[in-house]
N, C-alpha and C positions, 0 to 999 in steps of 0.2 A: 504494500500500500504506500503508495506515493504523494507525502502531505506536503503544501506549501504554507509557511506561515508568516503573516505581514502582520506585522504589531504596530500599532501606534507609537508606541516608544517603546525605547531598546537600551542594554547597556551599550553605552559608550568603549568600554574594556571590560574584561574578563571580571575586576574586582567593581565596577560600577555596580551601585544599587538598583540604579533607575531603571524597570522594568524588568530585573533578575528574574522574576517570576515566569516571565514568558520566557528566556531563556533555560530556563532549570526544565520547563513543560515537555519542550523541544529536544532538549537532549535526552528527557525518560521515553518520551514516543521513540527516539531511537533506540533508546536499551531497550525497548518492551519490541523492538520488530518495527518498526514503521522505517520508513527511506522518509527523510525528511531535510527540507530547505527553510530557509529564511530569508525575504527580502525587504528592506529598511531603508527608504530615505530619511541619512542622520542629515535635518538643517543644522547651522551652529547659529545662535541666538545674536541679533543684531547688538547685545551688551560686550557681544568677543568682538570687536569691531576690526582690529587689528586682523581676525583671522580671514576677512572680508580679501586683504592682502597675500597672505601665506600659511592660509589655510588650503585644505588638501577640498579638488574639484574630483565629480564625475564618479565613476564606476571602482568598487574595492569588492576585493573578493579574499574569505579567509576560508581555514576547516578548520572550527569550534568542537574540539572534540567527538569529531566525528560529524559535525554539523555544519553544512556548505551554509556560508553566509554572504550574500552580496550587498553590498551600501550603496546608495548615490550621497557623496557629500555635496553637501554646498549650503548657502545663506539662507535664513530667511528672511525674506527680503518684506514679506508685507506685516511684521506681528500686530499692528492694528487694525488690520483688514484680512480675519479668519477664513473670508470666503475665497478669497483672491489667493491666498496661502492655502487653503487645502485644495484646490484646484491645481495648484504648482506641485503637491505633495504628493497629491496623485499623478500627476503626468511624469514624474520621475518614478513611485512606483510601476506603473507599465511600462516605461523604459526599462527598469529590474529585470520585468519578469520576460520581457521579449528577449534579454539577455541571459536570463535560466535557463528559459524551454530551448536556447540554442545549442546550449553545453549541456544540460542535464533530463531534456525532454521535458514533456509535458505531465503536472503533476495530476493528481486522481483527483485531486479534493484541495480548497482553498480554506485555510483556517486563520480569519481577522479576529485581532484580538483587539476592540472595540471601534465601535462604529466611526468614531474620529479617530483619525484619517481615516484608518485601514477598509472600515467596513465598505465608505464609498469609492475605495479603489479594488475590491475585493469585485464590490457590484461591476465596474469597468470593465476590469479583466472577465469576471466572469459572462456577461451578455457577448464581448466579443471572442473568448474560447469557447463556451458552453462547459465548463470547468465548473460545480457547483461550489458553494461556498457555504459554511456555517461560522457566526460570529457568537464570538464571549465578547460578554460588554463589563468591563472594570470600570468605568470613569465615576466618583460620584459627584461630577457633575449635572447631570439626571437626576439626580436626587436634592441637588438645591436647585435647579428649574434655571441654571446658567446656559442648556441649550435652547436655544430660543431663532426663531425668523426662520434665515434659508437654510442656518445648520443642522436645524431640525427636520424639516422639508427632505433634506438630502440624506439625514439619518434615517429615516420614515422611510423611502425606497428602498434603502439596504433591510432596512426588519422584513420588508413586505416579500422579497426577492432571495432573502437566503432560507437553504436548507431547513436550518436549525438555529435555534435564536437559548444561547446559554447565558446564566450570570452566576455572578461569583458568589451570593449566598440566596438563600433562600427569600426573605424581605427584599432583597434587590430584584429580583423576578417578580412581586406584586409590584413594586415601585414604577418598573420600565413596560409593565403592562396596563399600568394607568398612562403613563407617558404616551405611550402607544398603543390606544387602547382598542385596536384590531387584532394586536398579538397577545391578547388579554388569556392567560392560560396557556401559549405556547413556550414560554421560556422556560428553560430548564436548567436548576442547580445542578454545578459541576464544581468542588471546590477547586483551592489552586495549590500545589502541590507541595509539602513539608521538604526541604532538600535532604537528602540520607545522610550527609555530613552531622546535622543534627538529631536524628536518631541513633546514631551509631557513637555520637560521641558519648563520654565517660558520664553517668550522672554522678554528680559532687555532690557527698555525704551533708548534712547542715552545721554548720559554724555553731557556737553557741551564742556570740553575739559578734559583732553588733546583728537583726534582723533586718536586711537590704531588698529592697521594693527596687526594680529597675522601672523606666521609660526607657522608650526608643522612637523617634520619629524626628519628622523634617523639622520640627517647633515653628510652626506657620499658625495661625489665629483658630482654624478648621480643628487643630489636636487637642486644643483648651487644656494648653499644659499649666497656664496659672491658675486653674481650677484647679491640677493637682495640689500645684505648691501651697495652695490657700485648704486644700482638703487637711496636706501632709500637718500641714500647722497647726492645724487646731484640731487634729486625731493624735497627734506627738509631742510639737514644739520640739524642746531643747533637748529630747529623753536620750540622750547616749546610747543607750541600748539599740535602739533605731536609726536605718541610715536609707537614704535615696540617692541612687544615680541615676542622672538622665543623659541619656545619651542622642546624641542628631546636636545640629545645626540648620539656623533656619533666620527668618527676619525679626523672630521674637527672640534672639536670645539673650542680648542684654536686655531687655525691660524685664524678661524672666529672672536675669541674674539678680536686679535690682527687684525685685519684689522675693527673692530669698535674704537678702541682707535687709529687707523692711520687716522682716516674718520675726529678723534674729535667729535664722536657724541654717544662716552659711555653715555653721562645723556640723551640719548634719544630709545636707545636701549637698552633693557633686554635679558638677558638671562633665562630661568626658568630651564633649567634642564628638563630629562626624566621626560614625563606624563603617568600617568593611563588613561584609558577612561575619565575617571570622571573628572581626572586632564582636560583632553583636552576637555571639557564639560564646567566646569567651565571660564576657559579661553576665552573659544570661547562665551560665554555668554558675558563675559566682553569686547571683543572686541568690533569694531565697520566693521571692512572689515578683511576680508581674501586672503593672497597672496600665490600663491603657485607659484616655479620659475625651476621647475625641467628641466630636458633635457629631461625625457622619462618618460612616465606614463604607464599602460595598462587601467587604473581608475582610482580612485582619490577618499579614501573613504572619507579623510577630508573634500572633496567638498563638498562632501553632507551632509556629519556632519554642516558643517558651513551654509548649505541652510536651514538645517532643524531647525539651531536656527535662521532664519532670517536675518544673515549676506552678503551682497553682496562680491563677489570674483575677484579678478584678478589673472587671471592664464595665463601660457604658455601656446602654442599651441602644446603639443604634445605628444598627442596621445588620452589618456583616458579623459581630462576636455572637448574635443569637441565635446562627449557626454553624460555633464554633464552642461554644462554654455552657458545659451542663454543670447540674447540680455538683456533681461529681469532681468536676473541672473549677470551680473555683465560684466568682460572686457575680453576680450582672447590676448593675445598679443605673438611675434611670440619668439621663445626659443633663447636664449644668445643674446637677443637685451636687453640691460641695457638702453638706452635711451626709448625704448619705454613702459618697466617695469615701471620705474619710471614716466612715461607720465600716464600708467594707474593707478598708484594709485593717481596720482593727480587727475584726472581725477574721481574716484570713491571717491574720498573727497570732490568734486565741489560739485559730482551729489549724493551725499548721500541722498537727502531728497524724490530725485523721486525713490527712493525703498523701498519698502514694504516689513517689515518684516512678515505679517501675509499670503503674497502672494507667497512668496519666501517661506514660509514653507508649505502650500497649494501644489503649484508646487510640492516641493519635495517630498508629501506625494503621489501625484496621482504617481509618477514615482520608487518611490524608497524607499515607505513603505513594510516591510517584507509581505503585503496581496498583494499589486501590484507585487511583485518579484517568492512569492512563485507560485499565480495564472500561473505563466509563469512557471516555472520549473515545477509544477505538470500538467499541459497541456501535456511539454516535456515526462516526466515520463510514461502518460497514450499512448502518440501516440508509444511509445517506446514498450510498454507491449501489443498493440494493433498489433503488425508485428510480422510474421513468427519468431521466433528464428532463430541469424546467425550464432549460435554455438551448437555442442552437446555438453555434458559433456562425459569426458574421462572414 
């Protein structure tokens, strides 16, 4: 079976965070059997201006462990004008792919992984090869209502026109079937998949003290990481025995730093700075719980990063951890309640001893191992290849 995958965004490099997820998908289709491609128009952002210069043009081509990857670099040249920019986005992804199917033939099945960009160049490709395509939609922008006019319009032909229409948790499939409310019951939960790095690594026995709660994320407004810090303060303060690191970089992280030394409880929270995988690997070993305090998720790959090392979680309610964190799994609490954030990690520090790290990683593996995830998407793939074609080629 022959998959092609065009993702909206992609890592930059091997240890790049951005879009890892789809890269990690990619390379388990190929350990589970699948022949599979990747193709990615990387713009560089009109803030590198310089690269505008001596930055790298046109066509690149690597093998990602095992994984043919072709890029078109170049600018982008409209960021205030989304429509005029996903139009260019597209017209270099089918330059990609007319450069795949020449060196690697034509693939069985088109997998975009959300409908910006990818979906509308999925639809492209696919009306002029008859190539079907099925889309996983991550953005949650759909879920704060930021797509809106002709981006919507052109998203709206990609749901109507693919295969199979997937999202990444369960509430995010009622969400983008009100959005799009034709495909009202067609989308289908597939989660996204735990890397084996992280189940395989060592689980780390518990310290006695200090009790360490990590974060990890971009620290952008959307994480409402000063709701942690204002939860941590008045669930803890000064208590020694307890400590917080937060991990990411992002536009909030001095106002964050400066509402820790307003709190008085600089000697109890850390900051680490941007992490690697590994970075956030390490970390999460060393903790002891994990809090996640967003306003809107579509998933939550950290959740299961932190399930898979054994860590129990406290998370918001919304959207993607409430199909990620059971009873079992740790505490759900509901979005910009700071009294009851901080209830839950007291509460997940009472109840530390009745979880089980080796159960907790157990769990994680039946649901959200790259064998559990890909079995699902190659299921999808064959029922997809198993129907009439709904397109000719031109």
């Amino acid at each position: 079976m022959h998959i092609l995958i065009i993702p909206s965004w992609y890592p930059a490099t091997p240890v790049d965070p951005g879009g890892s997820f789809f890269r990690e998908q990619a390379q388990a289709l190929v350990r589970n059997g699948c022949r599979v491609g990747v193709i990615y128009p990387q713009h560089r952002s009109l803030r590198q201006w310089t690269s505008a210069f001596i930055g790298k043009y046109g066509i690149s081509e690597e093998s990602d462990v095992g994984l043919t990857t072709l890029r078109y670099h170049g600018m982008n040249w409209f960021p205030r004008f989304p429509i005029f920019g996903g139009r260019y986005w597209v017209r270099h992804a089918e330059k990609l792919y007319i450069d795949y199917i020449r060196k690697y033939g034509k693939p069985d099945l088109i997998h975009a992984h959300s409908l910006l960009h990818a979906g509308r160049a999925a639809l492209h490709i696919s009306r002029h090869s008859g190539v079907p395509f099925v889309v996983t939609e991550h953005s949650s922008a759909f879920t704060r209502g930021l797509v809106i006019g002709q981006q919507l319009r052109n998203a709206a032909k990609a749901v109507h026109e693919a295969s199979r229409l997937i999202a990444a948790s369960e509430d995010f499939c009622n969400v983008l079937g009100c959005v799009f409310p034709e495909s009202a019951g067609q989308w289908m939960y597939v989660p996204n998949v735990v890397h084996e790095r992280f189940l395989k690594a060592p689980l780390r026995v518990r310290r006695d003290n200090p009790f360490t709660f990590l974060h990890v994320s971009t620290l952008e407004p959307g994480k409402a990481v000063g709701n942690l810090i204002d939860a941590y303060a008045a669930a803890f303060g000064m208590d020694i025995n307890t400590h917080m690191v937060i991990g990411g970089h992002g536009v909030e992280r001095d106002e964050l730093e400066s509402r820790v030394k307003r709190h008085g409880i600089d000697k109890c929270v850390s900051f680490v700075g941007a992490l690697s995988r590994d970075g956030v690997l390490k970390q999460m070993q060393e903790c002891d719980a994990f809090v996640l305090s967003s306003k809107a998720e579509t998933f939550g790959v950290v959740l299961i990063e932190a399930l898979a090392l054994g860590k129990p979680v406290v998370a918001t309610r919304c959207g993607g951890p409430e199909s990620i964190i059971r009873e079992e799994d740790g505490i759900l609490v509901p979005v910009d309640d700071v009294p009851k954030l901080g209830d839950g990690m007291k509460e997940i520090r009472r109840q530390y001893g009745n979880y089980r790290p080796i159960e907790l990683r157990r769990s994680c593996a039946n649901r959200f191992s790259e064998k559990a995830v890909t079995r699902q998407l190659i299921d999808i793939y064959r029922q997809v290849l198993a129907e009439p074609k709904r397109h000719t080629a031109a």
